[in-house]
C-alpha positions in Angstrom: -41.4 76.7 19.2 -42.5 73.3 19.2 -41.6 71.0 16.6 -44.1 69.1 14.4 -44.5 65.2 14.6 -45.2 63.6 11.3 -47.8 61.3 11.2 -47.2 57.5 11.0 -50.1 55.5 9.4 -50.7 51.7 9.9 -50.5 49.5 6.4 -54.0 48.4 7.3 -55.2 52.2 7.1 -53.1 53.0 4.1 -54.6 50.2 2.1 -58.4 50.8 3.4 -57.8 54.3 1.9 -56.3 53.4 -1.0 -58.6 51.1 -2.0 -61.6 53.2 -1.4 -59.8 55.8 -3.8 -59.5 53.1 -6.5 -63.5 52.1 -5.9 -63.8 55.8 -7.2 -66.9 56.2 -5.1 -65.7 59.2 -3.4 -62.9 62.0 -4.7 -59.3 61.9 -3.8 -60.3 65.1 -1.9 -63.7 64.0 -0.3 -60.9 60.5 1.2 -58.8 63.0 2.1 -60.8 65.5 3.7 -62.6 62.5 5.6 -59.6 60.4 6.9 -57.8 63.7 7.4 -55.5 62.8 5.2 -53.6 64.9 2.2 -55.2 64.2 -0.9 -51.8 63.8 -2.4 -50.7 61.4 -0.2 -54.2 59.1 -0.8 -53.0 59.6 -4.5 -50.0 58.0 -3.4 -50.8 55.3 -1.5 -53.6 54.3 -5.0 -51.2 54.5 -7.3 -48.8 52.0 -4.8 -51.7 49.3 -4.7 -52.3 49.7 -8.5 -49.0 49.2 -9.1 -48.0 46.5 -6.4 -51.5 44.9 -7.3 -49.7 41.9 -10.1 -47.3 41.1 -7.4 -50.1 39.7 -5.9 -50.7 37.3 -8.2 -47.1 36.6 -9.5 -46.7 33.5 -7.2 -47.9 30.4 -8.1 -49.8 28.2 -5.4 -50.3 25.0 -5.0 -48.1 21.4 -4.6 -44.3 22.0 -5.1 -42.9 20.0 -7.1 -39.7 17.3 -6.5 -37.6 15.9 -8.6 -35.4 15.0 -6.0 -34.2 11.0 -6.6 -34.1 10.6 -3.1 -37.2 10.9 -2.1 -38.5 7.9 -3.6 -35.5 5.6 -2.5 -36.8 7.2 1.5 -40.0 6.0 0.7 -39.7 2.8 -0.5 -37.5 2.4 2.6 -39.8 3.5 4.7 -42.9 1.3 2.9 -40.1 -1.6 3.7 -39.7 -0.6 7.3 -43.3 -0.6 7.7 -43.9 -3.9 6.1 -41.2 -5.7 8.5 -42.9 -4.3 11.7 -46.4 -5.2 10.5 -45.2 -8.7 10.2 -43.7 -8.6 13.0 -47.0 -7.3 14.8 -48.9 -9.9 13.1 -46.7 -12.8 14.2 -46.4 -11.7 18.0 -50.2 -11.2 18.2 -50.8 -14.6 16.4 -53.2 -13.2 13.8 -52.5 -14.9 10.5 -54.4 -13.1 7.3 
């Protein structure tokens, strides 16, 4: 007798299911009997997205923040740096502003 390979689905699929489930337009059964898919398992992967779905919005975007001290000292070093080699430009090319 030959042994029965379980089915593997791609995230991509499970979510596209999933979400149709949660859009309500069709039953769990009508998802299931169309993606060939158990309507258990379509259950399933809904309730995963509804649950999983705050995550998504848990992290904050945007600018990090630095406190670090030694940042600024680096840039008003660099700013310094920068101000010796454009005087140094401007003497060399003989431009005087």
């Amino acid at each position: 007798m030959g042994e029965a390979k379980r089915k593997t689905y791609t995230a991509a699929f499970k979510a596209k299911v999933g979400l149709e489930a949660i859009r309500g337009v069709k039953t769990v059964n009508q998802l299931g009997q169309e993606y060939g898919v158990h309507p258990m398992q379509v259950g399933q992967w809904k309730r995963e997205i509804q649950d999983r779905a705050e995550s998504l919005f848990a992290t904050k975007r945007g600018p990090k923040k630095t406190d670090a001290p030694g940042d600024a000292e680096q840039l008003y070093s660099e700013i310094g740096r920068l101000k010796v080699e454009l005087d140094w430009l401007k003497k060399k090319s003989g431009l005087s502003l």
